[in-house]
C-alpha positions as CSV (number, residue, x, y, z in Angstrom):
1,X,-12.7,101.9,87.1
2,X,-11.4,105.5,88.2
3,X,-7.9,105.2,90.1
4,X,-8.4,102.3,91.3
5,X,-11.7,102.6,92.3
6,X,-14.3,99.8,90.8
7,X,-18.0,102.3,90.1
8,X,-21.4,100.5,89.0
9,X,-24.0,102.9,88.1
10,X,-27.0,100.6,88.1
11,X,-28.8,103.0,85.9
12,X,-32.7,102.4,85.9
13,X,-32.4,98.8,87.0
14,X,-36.0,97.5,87.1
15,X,-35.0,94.0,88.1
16,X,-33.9,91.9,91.3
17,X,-30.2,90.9,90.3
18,X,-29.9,87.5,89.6
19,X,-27.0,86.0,91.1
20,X,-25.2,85.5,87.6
21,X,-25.5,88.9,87.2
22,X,-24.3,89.6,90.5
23,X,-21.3,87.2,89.9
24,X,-20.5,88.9,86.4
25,X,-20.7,93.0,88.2
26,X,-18.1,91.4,90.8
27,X,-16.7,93.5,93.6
28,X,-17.6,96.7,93.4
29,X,-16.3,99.7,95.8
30,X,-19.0,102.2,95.1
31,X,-22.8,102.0,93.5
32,X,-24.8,103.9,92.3
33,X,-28.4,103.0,92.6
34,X,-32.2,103.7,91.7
35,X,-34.2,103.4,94.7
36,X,-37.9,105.4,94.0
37,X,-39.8,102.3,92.5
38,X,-42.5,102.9,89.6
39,X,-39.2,103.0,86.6
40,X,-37.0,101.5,89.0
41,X,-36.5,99.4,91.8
42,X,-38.7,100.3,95.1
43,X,-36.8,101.3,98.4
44,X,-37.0,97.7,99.5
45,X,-35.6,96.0,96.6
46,X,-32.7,98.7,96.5
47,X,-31.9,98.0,99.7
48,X,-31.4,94.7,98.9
49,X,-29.8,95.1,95.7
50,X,-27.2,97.3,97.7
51,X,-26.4,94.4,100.5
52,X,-26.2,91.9,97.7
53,X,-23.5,94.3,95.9
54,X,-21.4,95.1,99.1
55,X,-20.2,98.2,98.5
56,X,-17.7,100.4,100.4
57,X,-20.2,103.5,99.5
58,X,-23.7,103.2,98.5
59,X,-25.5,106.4,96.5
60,X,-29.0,105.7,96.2
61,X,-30.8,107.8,93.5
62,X,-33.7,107.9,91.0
63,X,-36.1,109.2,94.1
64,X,-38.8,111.8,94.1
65,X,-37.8,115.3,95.8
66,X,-39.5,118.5,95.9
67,X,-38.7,119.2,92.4
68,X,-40.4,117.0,90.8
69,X,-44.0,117.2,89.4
70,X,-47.0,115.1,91.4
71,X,-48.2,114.6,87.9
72,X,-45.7,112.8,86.4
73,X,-43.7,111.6,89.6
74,X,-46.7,111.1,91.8
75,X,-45.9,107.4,93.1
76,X,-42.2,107.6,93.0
77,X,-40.9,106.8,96.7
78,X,-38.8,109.6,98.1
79,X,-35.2,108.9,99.8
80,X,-36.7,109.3,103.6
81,X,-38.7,105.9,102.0
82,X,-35.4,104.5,101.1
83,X,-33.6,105.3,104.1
84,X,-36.3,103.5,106.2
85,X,-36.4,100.1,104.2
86,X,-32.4,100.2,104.9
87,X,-32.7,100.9,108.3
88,X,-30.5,104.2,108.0
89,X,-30.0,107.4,108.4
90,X,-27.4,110.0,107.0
91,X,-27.0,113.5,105.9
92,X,-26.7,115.2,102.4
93,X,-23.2,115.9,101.5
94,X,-22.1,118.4,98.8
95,X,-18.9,116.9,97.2
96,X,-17.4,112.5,97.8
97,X,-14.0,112.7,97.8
98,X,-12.7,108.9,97.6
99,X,-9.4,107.4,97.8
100,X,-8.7,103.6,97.2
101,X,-6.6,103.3,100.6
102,X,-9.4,104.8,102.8
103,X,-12.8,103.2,101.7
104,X,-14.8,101.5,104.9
105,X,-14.8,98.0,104.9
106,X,-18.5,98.5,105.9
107,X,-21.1,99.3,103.8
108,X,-21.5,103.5,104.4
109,X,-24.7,105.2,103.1
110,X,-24.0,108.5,101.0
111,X,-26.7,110.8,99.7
112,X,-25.3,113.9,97.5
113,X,-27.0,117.0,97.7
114,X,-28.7,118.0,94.6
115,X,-27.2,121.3,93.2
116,X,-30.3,123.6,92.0
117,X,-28.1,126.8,91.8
């Protein structure tokens, strides 16, 4: 927890939550989660994983993007993927600035720009 604020950072999660796990995580305000399939979750289990969670901000990550090698990262599902199985769409933002008192009640989709400077 950072002021406040409750984080889970699902990390390479390769599993469908079971609902004792879900009940032991708890309320959460903002996750983090893999969404590229092949060493995590796929787009469509993210998504779900995400709804099931409830999160005031949702950060998918662990996708494929133009910088990663088609040998190595060949099958990985990019965000667009992602955004589909969601049934979203959002734009890249630089920096999240959050504050306790101003989190949506409704689920909001947030993809960070990747810094390649």
């Amino acid at each position: 927890m950072v002021d406040d604020i409750r984080v889970c950072h699902l990390g390479d999660l390769g599993h469908e939550l079971t609902s004792e796990q879900l009940a032991e995580i708890g309320a959460v305000d903002v996750v983090l989660c893999p969404v590229g399939g092949v060493f995590t979750i796929d787009p469509n289990l993210a998504a779900k994983t995400i709804r099931s969670l409830e999160p005031s901000i949702a950060i998918p990550m662990h996708y494929k993007t133009s910088m990663h090698s088609n040998e190595v990262f060949g099958e990985m599902k990019q965000l667009s993927d992602f955004l589909q199985a969601y049934g979203t769409e959002t734009v890249e933002i630089e920096k999240l600035k959050l504050e306790k008192t101003r989190l949506p009640e409704e689920t909001e989709l947030v993809v960070l720009s990747a810094n390649t400077k």
